[in-house]
C-alpha positions in Angstrom: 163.9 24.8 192.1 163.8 24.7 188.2 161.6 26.8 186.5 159.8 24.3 185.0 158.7 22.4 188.4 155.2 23.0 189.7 155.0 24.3 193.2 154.6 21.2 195.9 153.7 24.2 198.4 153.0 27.8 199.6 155.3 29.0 202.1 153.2 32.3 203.9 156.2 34.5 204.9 157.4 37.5 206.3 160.7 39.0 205.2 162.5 39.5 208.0 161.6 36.9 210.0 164.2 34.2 210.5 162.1 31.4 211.4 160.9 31.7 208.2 163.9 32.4 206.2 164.9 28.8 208.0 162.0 27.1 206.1 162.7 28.8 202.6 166.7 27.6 203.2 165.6 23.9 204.1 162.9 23.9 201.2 165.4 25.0 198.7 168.8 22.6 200.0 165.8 19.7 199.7 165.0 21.4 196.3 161.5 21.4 197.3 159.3 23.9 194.4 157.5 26.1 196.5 155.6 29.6 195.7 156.6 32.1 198.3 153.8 34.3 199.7 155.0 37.3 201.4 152.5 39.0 204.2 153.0 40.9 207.7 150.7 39.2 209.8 150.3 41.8 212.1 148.1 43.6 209.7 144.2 43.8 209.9 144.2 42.3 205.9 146.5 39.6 206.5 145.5 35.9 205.6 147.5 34.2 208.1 144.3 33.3 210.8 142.6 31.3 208.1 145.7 28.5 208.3 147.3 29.1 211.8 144.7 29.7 214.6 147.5 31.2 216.2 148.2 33.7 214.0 152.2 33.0 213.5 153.9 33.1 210.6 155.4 31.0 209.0 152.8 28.6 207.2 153.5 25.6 204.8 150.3 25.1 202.9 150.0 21.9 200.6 148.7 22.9 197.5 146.9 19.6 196.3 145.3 19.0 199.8 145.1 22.7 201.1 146.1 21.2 204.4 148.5 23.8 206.6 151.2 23.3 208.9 152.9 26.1 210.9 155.3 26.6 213.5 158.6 26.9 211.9 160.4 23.7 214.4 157.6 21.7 213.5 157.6 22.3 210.1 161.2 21.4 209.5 160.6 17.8 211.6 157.3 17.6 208.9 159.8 18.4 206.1 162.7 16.0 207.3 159.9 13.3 207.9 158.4 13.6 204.3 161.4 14.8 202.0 164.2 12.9 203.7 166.8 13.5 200.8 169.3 16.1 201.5 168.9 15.2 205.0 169.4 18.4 207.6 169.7 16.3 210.7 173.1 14.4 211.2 172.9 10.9 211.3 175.4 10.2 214.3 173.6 10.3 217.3 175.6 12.8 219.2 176.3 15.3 217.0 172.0 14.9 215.9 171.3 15.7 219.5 174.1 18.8 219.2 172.5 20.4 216.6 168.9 20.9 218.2 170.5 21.8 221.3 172.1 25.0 218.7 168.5 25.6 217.6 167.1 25.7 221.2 169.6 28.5 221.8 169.3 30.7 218.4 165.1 30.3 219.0 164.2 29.5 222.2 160.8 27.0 222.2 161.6 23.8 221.3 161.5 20.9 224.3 163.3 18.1 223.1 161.8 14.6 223.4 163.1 12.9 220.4 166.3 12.2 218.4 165.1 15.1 215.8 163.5 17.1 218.7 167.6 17.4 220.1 168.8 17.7 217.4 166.4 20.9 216.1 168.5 21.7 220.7 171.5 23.6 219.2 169.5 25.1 216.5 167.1 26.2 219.6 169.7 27.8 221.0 169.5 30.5 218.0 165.3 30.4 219.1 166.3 31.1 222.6 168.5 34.7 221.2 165.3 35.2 218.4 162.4 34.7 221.0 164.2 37.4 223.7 165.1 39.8 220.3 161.3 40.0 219.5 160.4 40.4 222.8 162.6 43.1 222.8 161.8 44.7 220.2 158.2 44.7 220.9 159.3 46.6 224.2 160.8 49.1 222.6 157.6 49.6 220.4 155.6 50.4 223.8 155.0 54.1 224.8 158.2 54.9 227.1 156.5 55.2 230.5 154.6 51.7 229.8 158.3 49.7 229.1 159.8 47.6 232.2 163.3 48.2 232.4 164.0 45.1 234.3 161.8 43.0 231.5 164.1 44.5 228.8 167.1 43.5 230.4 166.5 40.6 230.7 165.7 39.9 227.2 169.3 41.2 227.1 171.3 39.2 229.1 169.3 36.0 227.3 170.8 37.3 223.8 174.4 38.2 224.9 174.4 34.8 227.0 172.9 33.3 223.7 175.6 34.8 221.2 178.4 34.2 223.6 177.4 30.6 223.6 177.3 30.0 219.9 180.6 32.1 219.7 182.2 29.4 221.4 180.4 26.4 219.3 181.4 27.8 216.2 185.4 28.1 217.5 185.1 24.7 218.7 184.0 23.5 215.4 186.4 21.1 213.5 184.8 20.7 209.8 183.6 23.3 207.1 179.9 24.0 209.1 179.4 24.0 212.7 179.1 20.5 213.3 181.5 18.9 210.7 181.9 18.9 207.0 177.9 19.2 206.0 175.3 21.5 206.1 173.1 21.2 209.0 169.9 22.6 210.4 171.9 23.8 213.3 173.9 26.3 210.4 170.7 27.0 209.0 169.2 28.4 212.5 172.4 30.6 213.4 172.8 32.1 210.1 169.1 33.3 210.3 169.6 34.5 213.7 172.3 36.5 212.5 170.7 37.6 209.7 167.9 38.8 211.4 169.9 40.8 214.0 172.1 42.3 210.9 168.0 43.9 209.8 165.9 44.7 212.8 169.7 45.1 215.6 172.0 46.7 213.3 174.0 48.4 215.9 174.4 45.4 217.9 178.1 45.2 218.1 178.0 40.9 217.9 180.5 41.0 214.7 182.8 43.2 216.9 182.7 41.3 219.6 182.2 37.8 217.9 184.2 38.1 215.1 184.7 34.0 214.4 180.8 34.2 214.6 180.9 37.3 212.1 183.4 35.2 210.2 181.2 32.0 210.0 178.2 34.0 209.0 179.4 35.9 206.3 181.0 32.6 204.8 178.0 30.7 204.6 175.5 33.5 203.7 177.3 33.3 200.7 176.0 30.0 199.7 173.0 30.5 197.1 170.6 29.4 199.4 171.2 31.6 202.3 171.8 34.6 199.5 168.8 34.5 198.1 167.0 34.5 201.0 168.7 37.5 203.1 165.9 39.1 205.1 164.1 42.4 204.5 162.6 44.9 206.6 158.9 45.2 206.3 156.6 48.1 207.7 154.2 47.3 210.0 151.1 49.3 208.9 149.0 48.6 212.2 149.6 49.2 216.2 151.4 45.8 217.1 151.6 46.8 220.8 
């Protein structure tokens, strides 16, 4: 975004959080001008319940209508339906439906019903690893004799099951990205996975064990719009759990 554009939108934001950091990458690649609004929502002061009843982060707010969306899967389909240049989505059918299926895995909510819904499948993949990491890390927040053992493993097994997976997608791969020679939101979705594991997981021992996956990330966190955008740790000033 130039300097001189005026800001389409307000993207509500937490640092570290990587469903976030997907929105700020896809508003950027679209070279959507956007003013960034930084908050952790779990604090008592935060403004995130007057847009999202849910109280999630992130939140697109339109700044000429004041209308909000949230949830981060449903704000990209909003974003590809509205700004369709520099599209994120392949267009060939197969490799569309291959890329949500990577998102499914690297998040973990997103039922597909739709073209766009499958192909935000292999970008779930990276919410399926980022769901059971903030699960975990929840757990770990708990006093020690209120923690489930059983529960945290297997939060575990879904994130090592996870990585593994998109190890093997990202060796398989035959272009520049993970599916082909352009950026997709499949790329997007892994690389703020990783990202967020690098913050909140740092002695995970994924780039050891993963190192193509290391490989891939470190190449395309590179590009401006994934550098600029690296996640932070914030401090939580309020009892989460």
């Amino acid at each position: 975004m130039s300097a001189d554009q005026e800001s389409i939108y307000t993207l509500i934001s937490a640092t570290p959080s990587p469903y976030a950091r997907k929105v700020r990458i896809v508003l950027q690649e679209k070279d959507i001008p956007f003013t960034l609004q930084t908050e952790v929502p779990w604090n008592s002061d935060t403004e995130t319940p007057k847009y999202n009843p849910l109280e999630k982060l992130p939140v697109l707010i339109n700044n000429k209508s004041g209308s909000a969306v949230y949830e981060s899967h449903f704000i990209l389909e909003w974003l590809e339906a509205k700004h369709p240049n520099a599209p994120m989505l392949p267009k060939d059918i197969d490799q569309a439906l291959f890329a949500k299926q990577i998102e499914v895995v690297a998040d973990g909510n997103v039922q597909p019903a739709t073209l766009h819904d499958l192909v935000l499948a292999l970008t779930d993949h990276c919410s399926g690893i980022c769901d059971a990491l903030v699960l975990a890390l929840w757990e770990g927040r708990r006093d020690e004799d209120k923690r489930s053992k059983p529960w945290a493993d297997r939060q575990t097994r879904k994130v090592e099951g996870g990585l593994r997976q998109l190890s093997e997608w990202v060796e398989q791969g035959k272009g520049e990205y993970i599916i082909g020679d352009s950026l997709t939101l499949a790329d997007v979705a892994v690389c703020s996975l990783l990202g967020f594991m690098l913050v909140r997981f740092p002695d995970h021992k994924w780039q050891s064990d993963y190192p193509k996956l290391k490989q891939y990330q470190a190449a395309l966190d590179e590009r401006p719009t994934f550098a600029n955008t690296r996640p932070k740790p914030q401090v939580f000033r309020d009892a989460v759990v």
